[in-house]
N, C-alpha and C positions, 0 to 999 in steps of 0.2 A: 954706283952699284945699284941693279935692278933689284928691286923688291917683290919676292915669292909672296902670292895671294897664299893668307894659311887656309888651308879646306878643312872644313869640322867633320866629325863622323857625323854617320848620316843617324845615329840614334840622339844624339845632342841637336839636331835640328830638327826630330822630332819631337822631343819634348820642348821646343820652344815654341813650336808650332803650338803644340796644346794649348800652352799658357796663355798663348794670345789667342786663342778661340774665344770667341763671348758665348756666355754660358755654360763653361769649362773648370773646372776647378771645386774647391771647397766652395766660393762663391753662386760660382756660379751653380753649383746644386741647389742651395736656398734660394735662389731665383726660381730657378723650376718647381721647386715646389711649393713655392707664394703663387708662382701663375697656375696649378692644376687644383687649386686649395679654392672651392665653389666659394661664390660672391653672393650671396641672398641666394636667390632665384637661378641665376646661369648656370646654364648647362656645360659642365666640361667635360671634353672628351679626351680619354689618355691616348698614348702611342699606341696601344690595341685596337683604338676605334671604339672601346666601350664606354658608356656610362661612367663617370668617377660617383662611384657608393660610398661613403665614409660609416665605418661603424657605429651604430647612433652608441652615445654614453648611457651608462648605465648608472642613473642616479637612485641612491638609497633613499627608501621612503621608510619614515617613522609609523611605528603600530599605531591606532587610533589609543585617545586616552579610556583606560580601564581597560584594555585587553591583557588579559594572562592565557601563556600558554597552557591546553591541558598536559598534564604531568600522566596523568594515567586515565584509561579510557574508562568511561561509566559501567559500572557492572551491571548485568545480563537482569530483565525484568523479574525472573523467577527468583533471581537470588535474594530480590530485597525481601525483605519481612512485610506480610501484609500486601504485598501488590504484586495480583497474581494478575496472568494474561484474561480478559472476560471470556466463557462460556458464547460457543456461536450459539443467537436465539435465529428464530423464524419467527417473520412482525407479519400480523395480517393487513393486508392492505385497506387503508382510511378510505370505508365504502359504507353505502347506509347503512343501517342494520336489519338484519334480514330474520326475519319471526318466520320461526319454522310449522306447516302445516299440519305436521305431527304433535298430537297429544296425549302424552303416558308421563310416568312419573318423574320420570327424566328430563323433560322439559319443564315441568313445573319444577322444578328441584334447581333446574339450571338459571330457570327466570329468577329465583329467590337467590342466587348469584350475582346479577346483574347491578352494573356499578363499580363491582370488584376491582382495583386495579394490577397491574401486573408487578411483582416484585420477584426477581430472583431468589431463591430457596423459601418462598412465602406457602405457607398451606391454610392462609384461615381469609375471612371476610378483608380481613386489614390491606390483600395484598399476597396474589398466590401467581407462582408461576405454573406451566402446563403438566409436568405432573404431581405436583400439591396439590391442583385443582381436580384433577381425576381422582385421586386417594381420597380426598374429601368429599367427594361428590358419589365415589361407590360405598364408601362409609353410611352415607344420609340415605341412600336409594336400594342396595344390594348386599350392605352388611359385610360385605368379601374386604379383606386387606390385603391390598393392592399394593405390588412392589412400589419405592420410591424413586425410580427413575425409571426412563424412559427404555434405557437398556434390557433392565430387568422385567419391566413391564412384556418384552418383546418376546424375551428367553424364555418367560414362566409361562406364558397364556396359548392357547389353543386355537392356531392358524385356522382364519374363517375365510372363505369364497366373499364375494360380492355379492352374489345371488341368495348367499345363506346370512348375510348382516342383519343383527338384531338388535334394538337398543337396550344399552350397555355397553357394547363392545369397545376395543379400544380401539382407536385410528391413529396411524403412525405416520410421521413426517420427517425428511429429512433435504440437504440441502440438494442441489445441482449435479454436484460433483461426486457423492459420496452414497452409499447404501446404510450408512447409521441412523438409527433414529436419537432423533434429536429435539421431536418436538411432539406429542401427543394429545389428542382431543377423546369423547366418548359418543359415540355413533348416538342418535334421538331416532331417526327413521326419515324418510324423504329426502333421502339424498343428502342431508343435512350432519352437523354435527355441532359440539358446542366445548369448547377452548378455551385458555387462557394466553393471549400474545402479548409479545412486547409491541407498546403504545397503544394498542386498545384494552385489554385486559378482559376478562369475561366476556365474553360473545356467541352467538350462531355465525357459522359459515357454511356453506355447501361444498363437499366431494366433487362438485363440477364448476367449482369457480378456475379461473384462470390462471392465477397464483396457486393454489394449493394440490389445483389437480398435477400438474406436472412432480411435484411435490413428494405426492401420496405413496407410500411406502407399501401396505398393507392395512390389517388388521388383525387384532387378537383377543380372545375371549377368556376373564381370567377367571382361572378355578376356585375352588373356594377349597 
């Protein structure tokens, strides 16, 4: 009796096929991915032709010791008690000191100043700022009471020319950016004047210095 070869479908001889492919299978996936998985340094390249990037890890790092997070953010300067934002001053700049050619009572009045240092809200020899130093200084000289700020000083007194400055008067300064005054001296004569700044404190300076000139506001003549 002849014996019929049996013929398999052809889908049963594909998956035999498979099986016997090397690098086929469950196997053979862990194979490929041991070979594409970088060795030190080597460079592997995938079936794209790119780079293999592997995601770097993301290792947790502990707080340094003594860190606490803040819980609530620091409140606002103004709000604390006693510490308020500082007053912008005007410093005159550390230049010799310059004795004005003018002589009236004003200048001798101003020399008997000299030494003073500068203190915010000071009005006596101990430590005056610029206008503590002006109220004290028309007090000794002119007898007039002189507002206490510089503001007021501007608002009460009687707008003077350049051409018409006389000593006494007051001279007003303020920053760069702004048209307040913010800083006040009282005119002697020659161009000159005499102040109280932060870091020098009592001094002459001149209306045509370089710092002060850009500075110069006006002047004003207070009534009595």
């Amino acid at each position: 009796m002849k014996r019929i070869p049996t013929i398999l479908p052809a889908t049963l001889l594909s998956l035999l096929a498979l099986s016997l492919t090397p690098g086929c299978g469950s196997s053979g996936s862990k194979a490929k991915a041991r070979m594409i998985a970088p060795q030190g340094d080597e460079k592997v390249v995938t079936s794209t032709g790119l780079p293999y990037r592997p995601t770097a890890p993301v290792i947790p790092v502990d707080p340094p010791a003594g860190f606490r997070p803040e819980i609530e953010p620091p409140a606002p300067l103004a709000s604390v008690p006693r510490s308020q934002p500082a007053p912008l001053l005007l410093a005159s700049p550390l230049r010799p000191y310059r004795e004005p050619k003018a002589t009236n009572d004003w200048v001798t009045a101003a020399k008997g100043w000299r030494g003073t240092p500068f203190r915010q809200g000071g009005a006596d020899r101990q430590g005056a700022d610029s206008a503590g130093y002006v109220v004290q200084l028309h007090k000794e000289v002119s007898s007039i009471a002189v507002p206490t700020t510089p503001a007021e000083m501007w608002t009460s007194g009687k707008p003077v020319g350049i051409a018409a400055f006389q000593p006494g008067d007051i001279v007003f300064f303020g920053d760069l950016n702004s048209l307040s005054p913010i800083h006040v001296g009282v005119y002697v004569g020659d161009r000159s004047f005499t102040h109280s700044s932060n870091g020098v404190g009592v001094s002459f300076a001149s209306l045509d210095d370089a710092y002060w000139k850009p500075r110069f506001l006006g002047a004003r003549r207070p009534q009595r």
